[in-house]
PLY file of the C-alpha trace (Angstrom):
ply
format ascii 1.0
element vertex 398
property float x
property float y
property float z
element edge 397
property int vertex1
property int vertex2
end_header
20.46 -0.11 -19.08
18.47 3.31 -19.25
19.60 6.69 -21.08
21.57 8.95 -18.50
19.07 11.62 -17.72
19.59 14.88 -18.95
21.85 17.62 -16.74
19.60 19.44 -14.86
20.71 23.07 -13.47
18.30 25.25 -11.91
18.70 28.69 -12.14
19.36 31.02 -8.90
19.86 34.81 -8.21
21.39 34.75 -11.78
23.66 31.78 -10.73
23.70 28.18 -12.40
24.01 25.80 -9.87
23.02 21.61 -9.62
19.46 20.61 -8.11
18.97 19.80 -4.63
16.43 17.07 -3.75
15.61 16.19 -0.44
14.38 12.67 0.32
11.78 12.70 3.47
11.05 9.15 5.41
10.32 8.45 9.19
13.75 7.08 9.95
16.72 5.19 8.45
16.67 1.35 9.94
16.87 -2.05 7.82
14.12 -2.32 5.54
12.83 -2.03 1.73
12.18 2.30 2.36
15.18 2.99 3.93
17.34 0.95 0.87
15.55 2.91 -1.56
16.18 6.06 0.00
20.01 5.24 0.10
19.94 4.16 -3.43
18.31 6.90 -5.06
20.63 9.16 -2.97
23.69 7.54 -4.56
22.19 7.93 -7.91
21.48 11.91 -7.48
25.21 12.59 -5.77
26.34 10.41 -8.59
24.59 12.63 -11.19
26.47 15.90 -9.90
23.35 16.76 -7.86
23.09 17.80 -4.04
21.36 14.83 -2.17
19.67 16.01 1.22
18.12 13.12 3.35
15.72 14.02 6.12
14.59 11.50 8.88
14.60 10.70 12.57
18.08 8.81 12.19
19.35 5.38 12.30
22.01 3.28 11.48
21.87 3.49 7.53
22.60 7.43 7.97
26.41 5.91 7.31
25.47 4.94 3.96
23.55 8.43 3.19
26.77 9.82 4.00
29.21 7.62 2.21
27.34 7.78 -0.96
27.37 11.31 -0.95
24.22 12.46 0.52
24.06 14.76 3.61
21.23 13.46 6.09
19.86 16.41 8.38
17.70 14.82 11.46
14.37 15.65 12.74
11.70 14.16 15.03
9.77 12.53 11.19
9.20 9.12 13.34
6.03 10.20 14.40
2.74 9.18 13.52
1.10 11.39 15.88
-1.58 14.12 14.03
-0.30 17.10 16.06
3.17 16.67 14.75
2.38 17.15 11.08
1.93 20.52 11.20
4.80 21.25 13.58
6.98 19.02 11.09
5.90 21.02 7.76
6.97 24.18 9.12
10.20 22.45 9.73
10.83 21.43 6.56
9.36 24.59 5.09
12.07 26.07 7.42
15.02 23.33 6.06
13.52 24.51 2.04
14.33 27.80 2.40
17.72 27.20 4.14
19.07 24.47 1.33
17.52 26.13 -1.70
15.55 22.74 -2.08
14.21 22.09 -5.70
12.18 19.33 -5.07
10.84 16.65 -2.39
10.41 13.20 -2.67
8.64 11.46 0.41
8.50 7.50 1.18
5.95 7.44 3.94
2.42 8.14 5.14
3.31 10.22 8.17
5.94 12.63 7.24
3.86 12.85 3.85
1.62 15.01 5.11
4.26 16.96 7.03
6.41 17.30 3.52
3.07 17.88 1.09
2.67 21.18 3.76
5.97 22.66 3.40
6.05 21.82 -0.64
2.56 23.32 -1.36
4.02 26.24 0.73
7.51 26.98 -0.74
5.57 25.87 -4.24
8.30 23.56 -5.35
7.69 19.75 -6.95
6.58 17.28 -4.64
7.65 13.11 -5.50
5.77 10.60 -3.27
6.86 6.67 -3.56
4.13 4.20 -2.63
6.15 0.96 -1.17
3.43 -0.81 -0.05
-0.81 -1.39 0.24
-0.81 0.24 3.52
-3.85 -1.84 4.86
-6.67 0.51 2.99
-9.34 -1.12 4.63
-11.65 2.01 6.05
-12.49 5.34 4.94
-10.79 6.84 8.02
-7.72 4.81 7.04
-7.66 5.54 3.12
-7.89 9.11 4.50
-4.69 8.73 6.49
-3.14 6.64 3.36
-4.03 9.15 0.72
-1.11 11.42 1.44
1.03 9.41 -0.30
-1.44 10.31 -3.56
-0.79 13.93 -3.19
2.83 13.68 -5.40
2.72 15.84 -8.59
4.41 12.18 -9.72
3.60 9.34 -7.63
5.94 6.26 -8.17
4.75 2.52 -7.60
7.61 0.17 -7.19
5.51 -2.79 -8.72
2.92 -2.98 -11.22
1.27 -5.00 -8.63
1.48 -1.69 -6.20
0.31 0.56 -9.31
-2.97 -2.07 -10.12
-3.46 -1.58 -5.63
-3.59 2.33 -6.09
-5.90 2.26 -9.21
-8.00 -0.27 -7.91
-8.14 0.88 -4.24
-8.33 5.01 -4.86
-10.81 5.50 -7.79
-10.43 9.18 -7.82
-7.02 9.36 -8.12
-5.72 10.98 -11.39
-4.09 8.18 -12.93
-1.92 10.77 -15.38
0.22 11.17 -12.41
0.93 7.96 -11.83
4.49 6.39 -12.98
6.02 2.31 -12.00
9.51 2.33 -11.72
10.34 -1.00 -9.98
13.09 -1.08 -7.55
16.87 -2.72 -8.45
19.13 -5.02 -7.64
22.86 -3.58 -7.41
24.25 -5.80 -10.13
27.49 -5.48 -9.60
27.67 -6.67 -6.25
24.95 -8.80 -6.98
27.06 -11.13 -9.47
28.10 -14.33 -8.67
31.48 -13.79 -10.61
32.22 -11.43 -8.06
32.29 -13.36 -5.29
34.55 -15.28 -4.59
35.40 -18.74 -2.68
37.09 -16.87 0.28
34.15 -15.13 1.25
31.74 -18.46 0.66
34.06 -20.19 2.61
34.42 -17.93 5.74
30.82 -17.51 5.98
29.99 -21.21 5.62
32.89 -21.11 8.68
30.71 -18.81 10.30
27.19 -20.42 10.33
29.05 -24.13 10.95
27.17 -25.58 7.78
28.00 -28.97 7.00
29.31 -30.36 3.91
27.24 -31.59 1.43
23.90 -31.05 2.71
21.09 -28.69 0.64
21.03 -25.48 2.10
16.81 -23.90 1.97
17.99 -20.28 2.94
14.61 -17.60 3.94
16.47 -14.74 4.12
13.23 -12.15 6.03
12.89 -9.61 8.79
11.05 -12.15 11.88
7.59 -10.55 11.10
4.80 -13.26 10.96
3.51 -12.59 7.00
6.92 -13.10 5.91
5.40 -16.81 6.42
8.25 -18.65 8.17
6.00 -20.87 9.82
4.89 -22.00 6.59
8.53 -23.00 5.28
8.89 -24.69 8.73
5.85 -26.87 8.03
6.88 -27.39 4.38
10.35 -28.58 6.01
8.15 -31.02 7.79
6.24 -32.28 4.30
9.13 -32.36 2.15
10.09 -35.62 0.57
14.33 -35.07 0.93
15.24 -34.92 4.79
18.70 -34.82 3.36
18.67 -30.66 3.95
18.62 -27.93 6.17
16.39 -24.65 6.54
18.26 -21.45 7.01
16.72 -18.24 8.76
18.89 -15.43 8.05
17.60 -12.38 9.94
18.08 -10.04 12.71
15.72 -11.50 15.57
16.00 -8.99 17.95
13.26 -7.32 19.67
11.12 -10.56 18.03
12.50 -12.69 20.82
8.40 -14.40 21.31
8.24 -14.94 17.71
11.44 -16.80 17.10
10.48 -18.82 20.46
7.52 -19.79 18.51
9.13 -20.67 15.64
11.72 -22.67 17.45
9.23 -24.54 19.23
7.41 -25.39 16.20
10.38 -26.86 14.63
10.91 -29.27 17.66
7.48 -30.30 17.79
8.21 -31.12 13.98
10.84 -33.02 14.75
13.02 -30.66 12.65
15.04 -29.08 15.66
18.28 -30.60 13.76
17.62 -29.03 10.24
16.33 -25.94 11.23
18.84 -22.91 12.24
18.32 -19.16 12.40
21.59 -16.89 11.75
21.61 -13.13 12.65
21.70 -10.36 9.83
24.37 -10.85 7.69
25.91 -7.88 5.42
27.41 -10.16 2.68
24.43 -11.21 1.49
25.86 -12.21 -2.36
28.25 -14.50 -0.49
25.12 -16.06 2.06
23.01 -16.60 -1.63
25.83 -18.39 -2.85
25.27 -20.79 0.01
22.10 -21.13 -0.73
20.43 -24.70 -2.71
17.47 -22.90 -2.78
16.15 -19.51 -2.23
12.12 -18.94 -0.42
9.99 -16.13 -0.07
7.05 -17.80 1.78
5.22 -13.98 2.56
1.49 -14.97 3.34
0.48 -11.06 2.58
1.65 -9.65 -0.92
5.15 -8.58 -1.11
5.10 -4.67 -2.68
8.14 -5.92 -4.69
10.07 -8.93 -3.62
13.47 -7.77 -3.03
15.03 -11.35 -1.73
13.15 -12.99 -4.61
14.95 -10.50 -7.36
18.51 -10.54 -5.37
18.65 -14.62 -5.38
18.06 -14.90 -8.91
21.06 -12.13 -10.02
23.13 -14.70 -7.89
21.63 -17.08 -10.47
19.82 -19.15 -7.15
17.01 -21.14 -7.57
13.67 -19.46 -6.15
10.87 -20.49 -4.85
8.40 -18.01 -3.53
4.31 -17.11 -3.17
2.54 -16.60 -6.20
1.28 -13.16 -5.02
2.09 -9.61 -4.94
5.44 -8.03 -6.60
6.71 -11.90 -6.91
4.69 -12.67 -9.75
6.53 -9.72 -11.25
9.85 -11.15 -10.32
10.17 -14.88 -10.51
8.75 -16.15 -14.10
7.23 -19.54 -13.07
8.70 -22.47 -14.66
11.27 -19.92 -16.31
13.73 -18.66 -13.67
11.77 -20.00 -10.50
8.47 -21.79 -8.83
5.75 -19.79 -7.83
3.29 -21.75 -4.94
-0.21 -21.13 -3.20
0.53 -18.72 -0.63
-0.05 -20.57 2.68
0.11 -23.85 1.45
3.07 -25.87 3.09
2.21 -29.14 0.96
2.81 -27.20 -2.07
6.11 -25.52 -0.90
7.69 -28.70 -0.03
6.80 -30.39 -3.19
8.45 -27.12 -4.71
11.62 -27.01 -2.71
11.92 -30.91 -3.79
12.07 -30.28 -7.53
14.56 -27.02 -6.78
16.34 -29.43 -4.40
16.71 -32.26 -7.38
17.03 -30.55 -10.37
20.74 -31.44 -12.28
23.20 -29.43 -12.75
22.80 -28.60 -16.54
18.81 -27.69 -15.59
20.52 -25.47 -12.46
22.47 -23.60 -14.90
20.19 -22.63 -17.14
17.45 -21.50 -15.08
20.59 -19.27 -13.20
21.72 -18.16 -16.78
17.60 -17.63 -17.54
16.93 -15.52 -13.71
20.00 -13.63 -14.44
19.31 -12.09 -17.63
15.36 -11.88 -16.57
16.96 -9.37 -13.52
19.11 -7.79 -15.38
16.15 -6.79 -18.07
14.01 -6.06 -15.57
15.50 -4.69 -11.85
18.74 -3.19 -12.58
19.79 -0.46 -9.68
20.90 2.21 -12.34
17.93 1.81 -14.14
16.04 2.40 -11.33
18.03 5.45 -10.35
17.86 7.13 -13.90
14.14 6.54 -14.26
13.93 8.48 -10.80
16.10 11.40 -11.85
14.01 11.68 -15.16
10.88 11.95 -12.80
12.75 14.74 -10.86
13.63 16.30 -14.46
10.45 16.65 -15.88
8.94 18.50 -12.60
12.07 20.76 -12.05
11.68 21.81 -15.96
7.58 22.37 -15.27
8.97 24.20 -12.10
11.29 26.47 -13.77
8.92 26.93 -17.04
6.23 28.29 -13.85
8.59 30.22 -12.44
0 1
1 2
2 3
3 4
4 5
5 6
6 7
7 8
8 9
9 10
10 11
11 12
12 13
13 14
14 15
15 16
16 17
17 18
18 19
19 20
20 21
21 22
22 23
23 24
24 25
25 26
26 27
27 28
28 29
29 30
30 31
31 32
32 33
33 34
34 35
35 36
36 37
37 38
38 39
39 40
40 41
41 42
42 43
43 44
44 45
45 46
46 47
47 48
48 49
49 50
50 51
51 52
52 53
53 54
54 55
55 56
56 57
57 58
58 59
59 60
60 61
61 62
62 63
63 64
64 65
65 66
66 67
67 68
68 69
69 70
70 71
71 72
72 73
73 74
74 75
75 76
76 77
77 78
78 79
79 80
80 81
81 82
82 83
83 84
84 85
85 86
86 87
87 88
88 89
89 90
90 91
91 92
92 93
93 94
94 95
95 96
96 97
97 98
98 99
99 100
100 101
101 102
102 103
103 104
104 105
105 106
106 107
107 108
108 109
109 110
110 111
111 112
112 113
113 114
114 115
115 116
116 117
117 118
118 119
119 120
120 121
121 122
122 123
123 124
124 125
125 126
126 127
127 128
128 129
129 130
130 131
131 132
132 133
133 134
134 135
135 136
136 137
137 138
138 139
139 140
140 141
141 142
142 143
143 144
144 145
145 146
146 147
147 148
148 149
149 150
150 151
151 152
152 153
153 154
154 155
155 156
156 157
157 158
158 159
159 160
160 161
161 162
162 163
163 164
164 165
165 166
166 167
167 168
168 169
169 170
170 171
171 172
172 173
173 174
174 175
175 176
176 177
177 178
178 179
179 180
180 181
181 182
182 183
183 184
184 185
185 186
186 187
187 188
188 189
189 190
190 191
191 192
192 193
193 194
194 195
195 196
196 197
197 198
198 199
199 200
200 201
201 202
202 203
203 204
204 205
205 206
206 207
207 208
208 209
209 210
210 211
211 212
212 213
213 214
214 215
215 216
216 217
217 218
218 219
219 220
220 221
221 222
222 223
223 224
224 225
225 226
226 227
227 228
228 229
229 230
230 231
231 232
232 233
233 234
234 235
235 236
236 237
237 238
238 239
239 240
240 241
241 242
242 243
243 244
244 245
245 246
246 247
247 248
248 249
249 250
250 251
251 252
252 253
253 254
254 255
255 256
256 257
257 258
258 259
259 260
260 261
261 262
262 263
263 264
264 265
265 266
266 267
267 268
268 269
269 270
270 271
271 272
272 273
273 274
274 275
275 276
276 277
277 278
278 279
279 280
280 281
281 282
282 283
283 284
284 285
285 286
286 287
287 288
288 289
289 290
290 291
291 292
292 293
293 294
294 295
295 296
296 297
297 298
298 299
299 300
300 301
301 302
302 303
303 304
304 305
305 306
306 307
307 308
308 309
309 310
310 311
311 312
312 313
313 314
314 315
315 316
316 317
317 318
318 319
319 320
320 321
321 322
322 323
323 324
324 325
325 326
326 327
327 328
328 329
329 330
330 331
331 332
332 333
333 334
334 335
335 336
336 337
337 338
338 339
339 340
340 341
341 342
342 343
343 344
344 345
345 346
346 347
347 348
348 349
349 350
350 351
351 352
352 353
353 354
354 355
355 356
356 357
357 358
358 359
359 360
360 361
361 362
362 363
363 364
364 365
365 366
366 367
367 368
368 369
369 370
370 371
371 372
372 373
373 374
374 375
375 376
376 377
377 378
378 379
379 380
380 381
381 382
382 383
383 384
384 385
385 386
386 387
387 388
388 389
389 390
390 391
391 392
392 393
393 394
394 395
395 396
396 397
């Protein structure tokens, strides 16, 4: 666990008062951005600060709010040039109006918009790189590098720090800080879940007794490499199992067609299932035999891969990108070719087979290697010591 940060309080018309920080991203929907976003807002209402969210809405504007933050909306979904301008004076606008101390941005298009309105009201600017962004072309690194313009710019992976040094060779690598994102260990705990909850969700997805559960928990986007799993379903030497797609599918109707079809074709129509989203994930991992990240593109971080091994899960995921960071091969998981279906199924086999005195010590080993590594508060303290250091450089300026 990290040092609390320091109180902060920023001086104002000769009043004392807490920070305000105001978190900018395109909108607030499922994904690895918009989790952050909600995390690190808990963290700075937690700390006694004033948490300001900013973003064209969504359904995770509930947890801005009952964590403490105060989300304000406006039209950030945009990728459209012509905006960005139009969307700095706003925020220049929404600065002045909530005495903002800092910003901290999480995407390429309202980047821009927020670097604008903080190089304007001349107050610390954050940026948070969450993934490679696809940096092949000048005209595209051009359109990426507003995420570099941050007076800190945080990589949540070594593996995303290593893609902006290698990738962006002017960059000034002073400014450049990891702070890899964290599993909620508390909720993340398999002590703290308990058989009720196992049992009405195994209720739920009709599971059948007795049989290895292969769980993929993934958004239905085709690098998240279910396809793969499907064929390594198809290669593995236990049939005695069945492969669980937890996800929400819709609006990837055509995809999940596809992967349906596959799995007949296979044979595999019987031992292949896809659930919708579920919120009690801790409860769905302790369902789980076996945990797979199949991604055929480098995860930025690995989220699933870190989350399954605080529930003490065996993983098994591709030995690229943030999951190298996350699973410790041989240690707490198996890491396999990305791609390769022969060598995922020969992978899931060993997880599948392994004893129960081997299962608990690789759960007691992935545990301890999360909680070292990708603790939540950790995370959230290592932000607010970012935010720290500029707001004192701010007021020493001032």
């Amino acid at each position: 666990m990290g040092a609390e940060p320091e109180p902060s309080i920023i001086a104002s018309a000769g009043e004392h008062r807490p920070p305000v920080i105001l978190q900018v991203l395109p909108a607030l929907h499922a994904g690895g951005v918009e989790r952050g976003t909600v995390d690190i807002s808990a963290a700075i209402a937690a700390h006694g600060w004033v948490s300001l969210v900013a973003s064209g809405g969504g359904p995770m504007v509930r947890d801005i709010v009952r964590t403490g933050g105060v989300h304000i909306t406006m039209p950030l979904d945009t990728r459209n040039p012509l905006s960005f301008r139009h969307n700095g004076n706003a925020l220049v606008n929404l600065i002045r109006d909530r005495d903002v101390d800092l910003v901290h941005v999480r995407s390429r298009a309202p980047a821009w918009s927020a670097a604008r309105a903080a190089r304007i009201t001349n107050i610390p600017l954050v940026t948070t790189f969450h993934g490679t962004y696809g940096a092949g072309g000048a005209l595209k690194r051009r359109y990426n590098s507003s995420m570099l313009k941050g007076d800190r710019v945080i990589a949540i992976s070594q593996f995303i720090a290593g893609h902006i040094r290698a990738t962006y060779r002017d960059f000034d690598d002073s400014k450049l800080v990891v702070i890899s994102r964290g599993v909620d260990l508390e909720a993340f705990d398999p002590n703290a879940v308990n058989g009720s909850r196992i049992i009405q969700l195994a209720k739920k997805w009709r599971l059948p007794d007795g049989v290895p559960v292969i769980m993929m928990p993934a958004r239905f986007a085709r690098w998240k490499g279910h396809a793969v799993l499907i064929e390594a379903m198809a290669r593995m030497t236990n049939t005695d199992n069945l492969c669980l797609f937890v996800g929400r599918s819709a609006g990837h109707e055509a995809y999940r067609g596809q992967l349906e079809r596959q799995a007949r074709a296979l044979g595999l129509a019987s031992r292949v299932r896809f659930v919708d989203h579920e919120s009690d994930m801790p409860a769905a991992y302790m369902l789980a035999d076996v945990v797979v990240s199949a991604a055929t593109e480098p995860e930025a971080f690995g989220r699933v891969a870190a989350e399954a091994q605080a529930m003490g899960r065996p993983v098994v995921a591709t030995a690229h990108g943030g999951s190298r960071e996350i699973v410790v091969a041989g240690e707490t998981g198996w890491l396999v070719k990305p791609g390769d279906p022969f060598a995922m199924a020969a992978a899931i086999d060993e997880a599948v087979a392994i004893d129960e005195w081997k299962r608990q010590l690789l759960a007691a080993r992935a545990r301890r290697h999360v909680v070292q590594n990708f603790d939540l508060v950790t995370m959230g303290e290592s932000t607010l010591r970012v935010y720290q250091e500029l707001l004192a450089r701010s007021v020493q300026r001032a």
